[in-house]
C-alpha positions in Angstrom: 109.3 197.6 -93.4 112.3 198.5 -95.9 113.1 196.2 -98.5 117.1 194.8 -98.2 118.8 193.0 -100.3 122.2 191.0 -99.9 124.2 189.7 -102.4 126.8 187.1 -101.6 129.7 187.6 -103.6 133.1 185.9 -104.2 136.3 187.3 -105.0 137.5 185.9 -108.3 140.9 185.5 -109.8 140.7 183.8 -113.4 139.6 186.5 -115.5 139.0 185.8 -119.4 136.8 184.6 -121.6 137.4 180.9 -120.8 137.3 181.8 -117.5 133.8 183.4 -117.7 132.5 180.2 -119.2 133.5 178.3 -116.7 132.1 180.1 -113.7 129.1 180.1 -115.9 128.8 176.4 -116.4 129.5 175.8 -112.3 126.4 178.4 -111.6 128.3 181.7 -111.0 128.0 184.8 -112.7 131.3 187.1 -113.6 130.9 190.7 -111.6 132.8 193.5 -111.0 132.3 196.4 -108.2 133.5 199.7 -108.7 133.4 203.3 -108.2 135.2 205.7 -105.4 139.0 205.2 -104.6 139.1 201.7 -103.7 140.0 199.1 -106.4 137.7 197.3 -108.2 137.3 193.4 -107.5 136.5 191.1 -109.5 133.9 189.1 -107.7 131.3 185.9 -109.0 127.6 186.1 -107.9 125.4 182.9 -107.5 123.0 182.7 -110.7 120.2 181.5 -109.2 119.8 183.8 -106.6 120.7 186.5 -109.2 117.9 186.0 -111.3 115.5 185.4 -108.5 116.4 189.2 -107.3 116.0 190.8 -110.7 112.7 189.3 -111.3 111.7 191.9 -108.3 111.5 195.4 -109.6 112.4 197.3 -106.4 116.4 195.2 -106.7 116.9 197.4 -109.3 116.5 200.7 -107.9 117.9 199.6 -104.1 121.2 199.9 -102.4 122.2 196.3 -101.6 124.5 195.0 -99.4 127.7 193.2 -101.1 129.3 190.3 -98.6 132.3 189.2 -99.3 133.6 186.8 -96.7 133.7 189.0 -93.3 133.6 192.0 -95.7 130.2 194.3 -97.3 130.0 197.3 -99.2 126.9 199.2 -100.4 126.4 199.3 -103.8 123.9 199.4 -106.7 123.0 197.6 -109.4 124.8 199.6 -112.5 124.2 197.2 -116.0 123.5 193.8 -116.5 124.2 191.6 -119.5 122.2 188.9 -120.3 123.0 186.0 -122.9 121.4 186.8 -126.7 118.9 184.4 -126.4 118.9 182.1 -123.0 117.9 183.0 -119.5 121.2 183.5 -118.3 123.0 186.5 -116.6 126.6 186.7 -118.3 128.2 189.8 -116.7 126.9 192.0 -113.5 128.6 195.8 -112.8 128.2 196.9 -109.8 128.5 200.5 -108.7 129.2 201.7 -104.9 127.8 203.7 -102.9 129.4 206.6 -101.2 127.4 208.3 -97.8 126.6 212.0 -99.1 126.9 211.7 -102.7 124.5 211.5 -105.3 124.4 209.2 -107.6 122.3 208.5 -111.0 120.3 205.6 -111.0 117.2 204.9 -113.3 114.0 205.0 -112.0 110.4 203.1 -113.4 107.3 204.6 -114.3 104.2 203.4 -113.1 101.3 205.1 -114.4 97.9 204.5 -113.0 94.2 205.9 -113.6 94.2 205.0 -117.4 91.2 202.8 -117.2 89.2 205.9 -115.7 91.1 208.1 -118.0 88.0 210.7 -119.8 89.8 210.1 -123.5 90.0 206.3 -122.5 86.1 206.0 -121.6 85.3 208.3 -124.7 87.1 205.6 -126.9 90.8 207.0 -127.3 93.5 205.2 -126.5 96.1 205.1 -124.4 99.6 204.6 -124.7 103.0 205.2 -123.3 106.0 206.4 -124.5 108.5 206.4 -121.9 108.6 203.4 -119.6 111.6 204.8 -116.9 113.6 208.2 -116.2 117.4 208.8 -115.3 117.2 210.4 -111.8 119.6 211.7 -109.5 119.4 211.8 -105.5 121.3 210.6 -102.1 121.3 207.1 -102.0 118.6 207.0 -99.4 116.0 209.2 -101.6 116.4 206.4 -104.4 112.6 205.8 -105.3 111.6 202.1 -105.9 109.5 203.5 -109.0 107.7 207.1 -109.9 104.1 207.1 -109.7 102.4 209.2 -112.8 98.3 209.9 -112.6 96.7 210.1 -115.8 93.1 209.3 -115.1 92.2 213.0 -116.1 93.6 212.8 -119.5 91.2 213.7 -122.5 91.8 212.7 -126.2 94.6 214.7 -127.2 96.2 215.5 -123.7 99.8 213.9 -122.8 102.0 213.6 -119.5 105.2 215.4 -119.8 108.3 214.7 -117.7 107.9 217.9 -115.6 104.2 216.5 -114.6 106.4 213.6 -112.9 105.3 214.5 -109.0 108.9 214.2 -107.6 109.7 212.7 -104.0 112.2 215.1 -101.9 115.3 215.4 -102.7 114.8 213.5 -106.4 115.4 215.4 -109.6 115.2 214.1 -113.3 118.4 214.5 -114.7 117.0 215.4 -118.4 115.4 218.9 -116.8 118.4 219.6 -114.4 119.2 222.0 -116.1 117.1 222.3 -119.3 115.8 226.1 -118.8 114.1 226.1 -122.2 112.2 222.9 -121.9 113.9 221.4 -124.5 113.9 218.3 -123.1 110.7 217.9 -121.5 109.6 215.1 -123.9 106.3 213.4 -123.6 105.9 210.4 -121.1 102.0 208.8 -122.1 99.3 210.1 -124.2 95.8 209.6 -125.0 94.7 209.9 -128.6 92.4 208.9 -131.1 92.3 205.1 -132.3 93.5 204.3 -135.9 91.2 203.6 -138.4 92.8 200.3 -140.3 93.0 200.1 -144.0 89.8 197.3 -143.8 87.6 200.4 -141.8 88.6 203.0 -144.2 87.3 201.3 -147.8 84.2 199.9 -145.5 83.4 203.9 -144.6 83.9 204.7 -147.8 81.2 202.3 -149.2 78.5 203.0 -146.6 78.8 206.8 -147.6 78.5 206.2 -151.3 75.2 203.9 -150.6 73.9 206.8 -148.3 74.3 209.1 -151.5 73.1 206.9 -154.2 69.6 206.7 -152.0 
């Protein structure tokens, strides 16, 4: 069954900082939704149920439903701001969605197969580099999250972005239209483990007692 989300929003009229702090203090979160030729409201989101939803990782990459009063519009979630140093949502954007265009939207990257990785059972170690993509599709190709195999990487091998096994219709905006591959960085690696400064004297003793022998 498909994942939906609903967001119950309510039309705002303050605007301002003092305004903002307010909603804030009484539970609401300041939002705005925008995009195509329609205005952009100003609307408040509950907090609560606001931070519930961004705890799961597929709200981030779904259209949702925006209810306001009788009214819904599709959207996406565009950027959120979040307080310097509390658990607290200060500003939502919210970006609609239009039937038959594409839109940009960031995608996660879940690799799997490390653990049975050769380079990982040999004693390398691995490591990631990029953690999510910039994609662009229809709104109903959005992909919850890209899936990247690495379980045949050896020491010294690394996942590019064109290794990235795209679903229909899905295309990674950084190689659009990048003909020389300047921009097809790498994603995960495996490679050799660093020796620490407290290994490297330690080596250098045991070799010298090898030779005075």
């Amino acid at each position: 069954m498909a994942i939906e989300f609903t967001l119950n929003a309510e039309a705002r009229e303050d605007a301002g900082r003092g305004a903002s702090r307010r909603l804030r203090r009484e539970g609401r979160v300041p939002a705005i939704l925008y995009g195509g030729s329609s205005k952009a409201p100003a609307l408040t989101l509950d907090h609560n149920e606001l931070i519930h939803n961004l705890h799961i990782e597929a709200f981030h990459s779904h259209v949702l439903t925006v209810k306001v009063g009788k009214n819904s519009e599709q959207a996406i979630l565009k950027d959120v701001q979040h307080h310097p140093f509390k658990n607290e949502v200060v500003h939502v954007d919210l970006l609609r969605v239009k039937a038959g265009q594409k839109l940009q939207v960031t995608s996660p990257l879940h690799f799997i197969g490390a653990d049975k990785a050769p380079g990982v059972k040999e004693g390398g170690v691995f490591s990631r580099s990029v953690v999510e993509v910039e994609v662009q599709c229809m709104p109903k190709d959005i992909p919850e999250y890209l899936e990247v195999d690495v379980s045949e990487l050896e020491v010294g091998d690394a996942k590019h972005l064109s290794d990235i096994v795209l679903p229909p219709g899905v295309e990674i905006l950084a190689l659009a239209h990048d003909e020389e591959h300047e921009h097809d960085i790498s994603i995960a690696a495996v490679h050799h483990p660093r020796v620490t400064e407290e290994e490297e004297p330690a080596a250098e003793a045991s070799a010298e007692a090898e030779g005075a022998v």
